[in-house]
C-alpha positions in Angstrom: 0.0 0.0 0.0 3.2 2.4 0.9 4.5 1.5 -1.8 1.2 2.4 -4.1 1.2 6.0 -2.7 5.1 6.7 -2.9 5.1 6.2 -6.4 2.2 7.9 -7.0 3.5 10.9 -5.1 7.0 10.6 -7.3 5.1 10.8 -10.4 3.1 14.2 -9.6 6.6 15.8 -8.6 8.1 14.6 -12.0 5.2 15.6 -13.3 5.4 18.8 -11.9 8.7 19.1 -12.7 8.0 18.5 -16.9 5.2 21.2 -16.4 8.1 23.8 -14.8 11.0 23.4 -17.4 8.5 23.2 -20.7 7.3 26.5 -20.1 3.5 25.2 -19.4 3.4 26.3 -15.9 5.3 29.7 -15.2 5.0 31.9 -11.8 6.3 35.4 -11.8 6.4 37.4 -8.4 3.5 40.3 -8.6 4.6 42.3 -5.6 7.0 42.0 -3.1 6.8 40.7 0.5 7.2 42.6 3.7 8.2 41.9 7.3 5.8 43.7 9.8 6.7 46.5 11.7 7.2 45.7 15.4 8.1 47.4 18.6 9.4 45.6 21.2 10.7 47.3 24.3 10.7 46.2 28.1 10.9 48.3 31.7 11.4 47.1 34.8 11.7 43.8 35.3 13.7 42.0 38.0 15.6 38.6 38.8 14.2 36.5 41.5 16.5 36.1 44.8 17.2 33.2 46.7 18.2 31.7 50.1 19.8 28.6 49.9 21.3 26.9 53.1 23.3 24.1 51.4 25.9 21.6 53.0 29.3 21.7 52.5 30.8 17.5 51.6 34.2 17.5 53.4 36.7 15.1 51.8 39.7 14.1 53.3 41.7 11.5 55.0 42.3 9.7 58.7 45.3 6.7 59.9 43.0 3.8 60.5 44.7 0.0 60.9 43.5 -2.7 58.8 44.9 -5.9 58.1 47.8 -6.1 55.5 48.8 -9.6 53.7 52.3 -10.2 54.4 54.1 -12.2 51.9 54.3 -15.7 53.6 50.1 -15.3 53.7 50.4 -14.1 57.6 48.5 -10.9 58.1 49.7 -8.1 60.3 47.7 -4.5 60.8 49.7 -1.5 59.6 48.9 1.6 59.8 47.6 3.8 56.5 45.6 6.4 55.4 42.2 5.6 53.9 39.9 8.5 52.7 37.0 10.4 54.5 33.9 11.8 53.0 31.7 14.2 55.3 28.8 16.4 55.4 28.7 19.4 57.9 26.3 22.3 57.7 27.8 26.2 56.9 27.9 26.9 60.2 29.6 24.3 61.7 33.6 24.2 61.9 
């Protein structure tokens, strides 16, 4: 059915086409086209304000012992540092 209607719609552009370059069909511009006239001006106005209490993520890092493989397969703790991640409000130190 698709395919019924696509060739149907190529003919009327060839078509179209054969009536364009032959001469049968010809358009010619009778008067010229114009943008309209438009004012556009603005007063006033204003952005809008906000308060925004947000938290401040604190990233860092603190010694904490795990355990450490040691090459014969013992395990020993050691001491390294491992990172932190924190949340504490603006006002707090």
């Amino acid at each position: 059915m698709s395919r019924k209607i696509l060739a149907i719609l190529a003919i009327i552009v060839v078509v179209v086409i054969i009536l364009f370059a032959t001469g049968f069909w010809d358009v010619q511009q009778t008067q010229e086209g114009e943008l309209p006239n438009v004012d556009v001006s603005a007063e006033g106005g204003e952005l809008p304000a906000f308060d925004v209490d947000s938290k401040e993520v604190v990233v860092g890092t603190t010694e904490t012992n795990i355990e450490v493989p040691e090459v014969d397969v013992d395990t020993k703790e050691a001491e390294v540092e491992v990172p932190v991640v924190g949340v504490k409000d603006n006002g707090e130190e």
